[in-house]
N, C-alpha and C positions, 0 to 999 in steps of 0.2 A: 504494500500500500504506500503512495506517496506519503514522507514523511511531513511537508506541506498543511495537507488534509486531515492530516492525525493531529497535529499541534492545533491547526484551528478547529476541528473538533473538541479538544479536549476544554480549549479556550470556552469554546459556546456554551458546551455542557455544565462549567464552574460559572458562568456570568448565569445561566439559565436557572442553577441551583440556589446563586445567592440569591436571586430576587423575590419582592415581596409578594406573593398572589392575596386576593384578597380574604383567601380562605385562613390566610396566615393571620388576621388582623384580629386580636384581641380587644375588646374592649376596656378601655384606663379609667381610674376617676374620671367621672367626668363626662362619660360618654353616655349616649343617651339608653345606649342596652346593658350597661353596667350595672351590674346584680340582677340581669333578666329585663327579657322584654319589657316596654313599658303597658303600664295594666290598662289602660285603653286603646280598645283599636282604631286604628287609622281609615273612619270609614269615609270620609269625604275627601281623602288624596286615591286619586287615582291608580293601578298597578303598574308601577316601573317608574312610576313620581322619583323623582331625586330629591332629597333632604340633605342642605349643608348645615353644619351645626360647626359653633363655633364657643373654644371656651380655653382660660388657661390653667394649665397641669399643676399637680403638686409643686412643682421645680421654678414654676412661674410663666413658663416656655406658654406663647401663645398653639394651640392646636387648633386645626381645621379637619374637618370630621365629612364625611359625605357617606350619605346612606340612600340606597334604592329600598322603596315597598315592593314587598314581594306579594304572590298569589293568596297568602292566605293571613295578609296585613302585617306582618311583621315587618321588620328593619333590615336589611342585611347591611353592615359597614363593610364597603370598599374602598376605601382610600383614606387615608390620614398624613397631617403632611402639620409637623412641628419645626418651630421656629419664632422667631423673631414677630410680633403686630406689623404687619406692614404699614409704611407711612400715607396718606393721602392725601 
């Protein structure tokens, strides 16, 4: 096998493993599914509605939160992205 193809294989597969999917995303202080669902459902957001939710962490650190409603009204978090309040 070209040695080439092997190294940038190996490359993809170590970038492919460290990345976040969003099944990987725990919920922190903070979050709106933190200690469970919330006890009301989501009946007048639509299914696949996107929910940004914004708050900051123990540590201070502002976070940005984004949730999809799924089919049976729950939350799913996909995305989070910690840092700095941006200025405006």
């Amino acid at each position: 096998m070209n040695p080439i193809l092997t190294s940038t294989a190996m490359i993809l597969s170590l970038v492919a493993a460290s990345c976040s999917t969003p099944e990987d995303l725990e919920p922190i202080p903070g979050s709106i599914t933190y200690g469970g669902q919330p006890h009301g459902k989501l009946t007048r957001s639509p299914i696949g509605s996107v929910l940004p939710h914004e708050f900051y962490n123990q540590l201070g650190n502002w976070v940005q939160e984004t949730y999809i409603v799924q089919p049976d009204r729950t939350l799913k978090l996909v995305r989070r992205e910690i840092g700095q309040y941006p200025e405006r």
